[in-house]
Backbone as a ProteinNet text record, in pm:
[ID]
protein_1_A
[PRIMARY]
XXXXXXXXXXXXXXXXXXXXXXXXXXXXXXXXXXXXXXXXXXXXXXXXXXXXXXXXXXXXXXXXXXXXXXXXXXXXXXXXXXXXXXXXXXX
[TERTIARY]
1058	1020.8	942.3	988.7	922.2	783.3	723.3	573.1	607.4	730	774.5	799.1	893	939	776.5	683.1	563.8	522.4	500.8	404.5	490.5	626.9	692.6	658.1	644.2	661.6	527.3	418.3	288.4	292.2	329.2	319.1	377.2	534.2	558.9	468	407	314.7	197.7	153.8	75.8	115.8	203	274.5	307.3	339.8	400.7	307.3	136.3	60.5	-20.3	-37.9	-90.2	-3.4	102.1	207.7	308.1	299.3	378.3	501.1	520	626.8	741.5	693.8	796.9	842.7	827	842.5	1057	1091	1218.9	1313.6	1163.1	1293.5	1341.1	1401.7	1439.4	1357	1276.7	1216.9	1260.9	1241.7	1305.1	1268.4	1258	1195	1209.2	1301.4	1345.9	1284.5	1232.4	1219.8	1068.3	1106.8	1008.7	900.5	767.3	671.5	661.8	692.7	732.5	834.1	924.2	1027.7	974	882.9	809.3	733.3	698.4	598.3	433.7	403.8	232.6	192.5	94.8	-38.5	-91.6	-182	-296.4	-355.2	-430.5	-530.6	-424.9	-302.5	-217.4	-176.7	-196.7	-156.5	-260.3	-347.2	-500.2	-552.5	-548.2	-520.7	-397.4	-271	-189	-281.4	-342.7	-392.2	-505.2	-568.1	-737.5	-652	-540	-448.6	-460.3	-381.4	-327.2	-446.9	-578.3	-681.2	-739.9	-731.4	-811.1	-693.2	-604.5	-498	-532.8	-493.6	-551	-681.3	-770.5	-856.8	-867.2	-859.1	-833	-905.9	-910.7	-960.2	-846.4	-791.3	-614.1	-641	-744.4	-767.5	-783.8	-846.5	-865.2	-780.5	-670.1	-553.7	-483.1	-484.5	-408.1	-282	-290.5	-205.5	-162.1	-250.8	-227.6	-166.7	-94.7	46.4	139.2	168.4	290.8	396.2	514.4	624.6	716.7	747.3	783.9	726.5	798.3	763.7	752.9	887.6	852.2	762.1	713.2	642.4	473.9	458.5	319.3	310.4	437.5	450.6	409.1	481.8	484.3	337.9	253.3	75	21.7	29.7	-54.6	-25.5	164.7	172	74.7	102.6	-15.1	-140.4	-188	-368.4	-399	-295.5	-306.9	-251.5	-199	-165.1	-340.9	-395.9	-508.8	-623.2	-615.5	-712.5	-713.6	-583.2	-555.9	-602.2	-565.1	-607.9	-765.7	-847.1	-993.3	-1069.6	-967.1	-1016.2	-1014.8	-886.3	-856.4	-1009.2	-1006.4	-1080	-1233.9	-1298.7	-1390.4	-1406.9	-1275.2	-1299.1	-1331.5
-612.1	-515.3	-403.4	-258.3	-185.1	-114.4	7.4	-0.8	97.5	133.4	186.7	95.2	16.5	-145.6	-165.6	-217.2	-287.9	-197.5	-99.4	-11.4	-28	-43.5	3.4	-178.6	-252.1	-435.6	-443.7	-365.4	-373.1	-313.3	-203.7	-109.9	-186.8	-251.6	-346.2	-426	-508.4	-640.1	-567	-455.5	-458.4	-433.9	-340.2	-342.4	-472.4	-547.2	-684.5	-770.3	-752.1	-790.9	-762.4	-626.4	-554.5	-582.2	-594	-576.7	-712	-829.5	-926.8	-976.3	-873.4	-842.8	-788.9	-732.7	-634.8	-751	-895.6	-936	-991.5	-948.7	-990.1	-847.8	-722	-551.5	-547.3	-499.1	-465.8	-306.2	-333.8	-186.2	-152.1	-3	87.2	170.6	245	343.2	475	508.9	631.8	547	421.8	422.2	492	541.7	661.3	500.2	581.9	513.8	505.9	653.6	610.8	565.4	483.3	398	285.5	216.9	127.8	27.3	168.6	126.6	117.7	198.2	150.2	242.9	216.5	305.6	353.3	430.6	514.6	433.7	321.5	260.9	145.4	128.5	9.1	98.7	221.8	278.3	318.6	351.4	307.3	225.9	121.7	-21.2	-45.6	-25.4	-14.1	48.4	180	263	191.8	144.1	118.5	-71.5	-122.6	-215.2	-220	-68.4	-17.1	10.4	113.6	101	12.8	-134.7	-242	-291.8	-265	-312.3	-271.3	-139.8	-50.1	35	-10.3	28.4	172.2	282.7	432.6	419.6	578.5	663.2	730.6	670.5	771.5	805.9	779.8	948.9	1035.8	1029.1	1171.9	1244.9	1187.4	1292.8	1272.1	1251.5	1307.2	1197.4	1095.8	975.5	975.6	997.6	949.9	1044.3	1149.6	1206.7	1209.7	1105	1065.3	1005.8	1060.2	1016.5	867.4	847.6	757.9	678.1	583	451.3	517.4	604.3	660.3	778.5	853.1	937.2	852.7	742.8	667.8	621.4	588.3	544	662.7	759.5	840.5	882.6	934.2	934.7	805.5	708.3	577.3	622.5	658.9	656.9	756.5	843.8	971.1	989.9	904.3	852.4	775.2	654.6	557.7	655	732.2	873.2	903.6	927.2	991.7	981.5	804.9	706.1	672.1	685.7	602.5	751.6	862.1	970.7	986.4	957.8	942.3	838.2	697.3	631.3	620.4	710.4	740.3	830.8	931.6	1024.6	943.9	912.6	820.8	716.3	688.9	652.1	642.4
1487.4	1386.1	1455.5	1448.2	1504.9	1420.6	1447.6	1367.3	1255.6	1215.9	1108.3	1027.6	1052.4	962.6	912.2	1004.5	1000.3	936.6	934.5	808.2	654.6	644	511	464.9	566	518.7	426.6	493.6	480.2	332.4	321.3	193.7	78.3	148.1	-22.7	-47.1	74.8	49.9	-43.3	-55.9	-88.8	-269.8	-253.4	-371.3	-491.8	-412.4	-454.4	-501.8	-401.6	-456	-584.9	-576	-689.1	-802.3	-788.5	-953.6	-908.7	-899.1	-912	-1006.4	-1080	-1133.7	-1028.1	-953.6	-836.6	-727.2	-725.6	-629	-582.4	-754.3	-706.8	-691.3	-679.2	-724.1	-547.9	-500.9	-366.6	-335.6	-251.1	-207.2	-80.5	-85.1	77.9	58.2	181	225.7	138.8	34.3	-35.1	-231.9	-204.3	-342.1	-349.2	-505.2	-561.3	-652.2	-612.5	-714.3	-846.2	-888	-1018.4	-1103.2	-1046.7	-1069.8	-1069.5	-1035.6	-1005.9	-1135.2	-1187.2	-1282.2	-1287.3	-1128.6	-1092	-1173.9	-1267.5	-1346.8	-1220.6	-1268	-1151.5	-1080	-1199	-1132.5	-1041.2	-1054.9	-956.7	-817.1	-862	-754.5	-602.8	-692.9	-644.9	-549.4	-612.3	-556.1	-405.5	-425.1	-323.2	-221	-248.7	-131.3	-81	-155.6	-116.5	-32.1	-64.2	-13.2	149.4	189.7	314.5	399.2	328.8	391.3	460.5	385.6	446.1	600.3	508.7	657.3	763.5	740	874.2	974.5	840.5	860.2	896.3	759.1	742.7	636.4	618.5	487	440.3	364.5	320.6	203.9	147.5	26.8	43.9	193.7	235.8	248.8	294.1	326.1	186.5	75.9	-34.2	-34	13.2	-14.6	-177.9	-242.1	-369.3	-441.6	-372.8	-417	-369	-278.8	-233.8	-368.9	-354.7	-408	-396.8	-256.3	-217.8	-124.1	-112.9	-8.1	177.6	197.2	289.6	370.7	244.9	233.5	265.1	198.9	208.1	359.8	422.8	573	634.1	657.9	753.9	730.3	617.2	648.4	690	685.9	752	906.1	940.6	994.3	1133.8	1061	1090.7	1154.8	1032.3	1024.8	1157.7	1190.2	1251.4	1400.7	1417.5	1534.6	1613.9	1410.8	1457.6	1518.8	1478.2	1509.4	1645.1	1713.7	1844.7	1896.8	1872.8	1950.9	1963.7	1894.9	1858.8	1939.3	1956.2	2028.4	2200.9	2204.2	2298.9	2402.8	2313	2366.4	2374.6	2263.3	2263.4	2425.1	2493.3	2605.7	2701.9
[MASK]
+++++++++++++++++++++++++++++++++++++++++++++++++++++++++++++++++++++++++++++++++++++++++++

């Protein structure tokens, strides 16, 4: 699994957890959130989810108007760019 897979696996898990209803829908990378069914506050939740994963601040960057599944990857993906560059330098 490469760290794209691993970020989108992460994002359903968290999904799946928050709304356990979703555990038999099939998710991918182009499904839209609001097809889903998450309220604000479930959606919320997903984010504040991914945070703990990765240990980020993704409100900051406006996560919580992402559309889709792949759209939420590619900012973790980002964040987690930004972090390694930070730690990098920090070195």
């Amino acid at each position: 699994m490469n760290e794209l897979e691993a970020i989108e696996q992460q994002i359903y898990d968290a999904i799946r957890k928050v709304k356990p209803s979703l555990q038999a829908i099939p998710l991918a990378p182009e499904t839209r959130f609001e097809n889903l069914g998450l309220e604000s506050l479930e959606r919320a939740i997903v984010v504040f989810e991914l945070e703990d994963a990765y240990d980020l601040s993704i409100l900051d960057e406006s996560l919580d108007t992402f559309e889709t599944i792949a759209e939420a990857r590619d900012v973790v993906l980002m964040l987690l760019g930004r972090k390694q560059k930070r730690a990098e330098g920090a070195a």
